[in-house]
N, C-alpha and C positions, 0 to 999 in steps of 0.2 A: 180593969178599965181599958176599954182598947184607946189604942194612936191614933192618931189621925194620919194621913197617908202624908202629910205639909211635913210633918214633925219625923216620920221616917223616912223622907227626903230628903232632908237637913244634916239629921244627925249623922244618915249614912255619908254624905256628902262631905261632912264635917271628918268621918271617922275616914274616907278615900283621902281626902286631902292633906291630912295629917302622915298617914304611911305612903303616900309619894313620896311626899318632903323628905321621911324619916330612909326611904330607902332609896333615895334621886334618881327614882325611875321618871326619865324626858321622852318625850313621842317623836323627836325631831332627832335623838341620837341615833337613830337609825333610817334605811330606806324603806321605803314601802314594801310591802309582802303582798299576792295575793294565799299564799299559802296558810297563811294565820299562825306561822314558825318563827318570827323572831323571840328576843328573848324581851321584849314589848309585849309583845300577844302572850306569851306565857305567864310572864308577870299578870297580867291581865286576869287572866283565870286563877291565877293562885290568889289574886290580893280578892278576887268574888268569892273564892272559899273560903277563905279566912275572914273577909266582911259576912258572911253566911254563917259561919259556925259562932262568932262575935257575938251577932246581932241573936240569937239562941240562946246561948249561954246568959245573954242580957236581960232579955226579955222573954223567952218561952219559946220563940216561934220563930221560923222563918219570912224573910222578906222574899218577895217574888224577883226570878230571875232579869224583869224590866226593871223595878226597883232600882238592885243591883246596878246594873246597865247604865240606867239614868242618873242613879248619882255619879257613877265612876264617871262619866262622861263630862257630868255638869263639875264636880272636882276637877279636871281636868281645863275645863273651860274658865273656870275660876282661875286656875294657877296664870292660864297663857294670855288672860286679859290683863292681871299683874303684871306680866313680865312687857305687851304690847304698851302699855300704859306709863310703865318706866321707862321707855324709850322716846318716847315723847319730848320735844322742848318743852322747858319753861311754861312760855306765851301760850301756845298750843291746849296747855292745861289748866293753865288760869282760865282762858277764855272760854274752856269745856265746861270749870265750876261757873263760872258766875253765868253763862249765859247756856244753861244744855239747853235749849231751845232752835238753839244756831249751830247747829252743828253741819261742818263745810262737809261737801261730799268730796272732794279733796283730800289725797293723802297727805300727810303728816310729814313735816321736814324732819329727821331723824338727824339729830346729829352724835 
């Protein structure tokens, strides 16, 4: 039965976010590279080879190297809307849930 591409977005997504956590690889503990040399970027490649040979051994087959890309990315963007979201007052977040409709284009008092 094939996947659907939703469902191997997810699950790769699910399966990135879980080995960040497990290995506290942060994008912000380092500086920018344009060399693609930090120990960020490498991680990078090593967590797509092992989400590559995972998702095989799982299922039969490989996911495409966008795939890839796209969950690690969206993983990533998951964790740091978490961590933007916990910084937040209070007030800030009540009035985010009851009213997303209104949302201030105004930053957020961080305290």
């Amino acid at each position: 039965m094939p996947v659907s591409d939703e469902y191997t977005l997810n699950e790769l997504t699910a399966w990135f976010r879980r080995r960040l956590d497990e290995l506290r690889i942060h994008f912000d503990d380092e500086p920018l590279s344009y060399e693609a040399n930090t120990a960020y970027d490498i991680a990078f490649y090593r967590l797509l080879a092992e989400a590559r040979d995972a998702w095989l051994a799982r299922h039969g087959y490989t996911p495409t190297p966008g795939q890839l890309t796209k969950a690690f990315f969206n993983a990533e963007f998951e964790r740091s809307r978490e961590q933007r979201l916990a910084k937040r007052n209070w007030l800030s977040r009540a009035i985010c849930r009851l009213f997303p409709f209104k949302v201030s284009r105004r930053p957020f008092h961080v305290k």
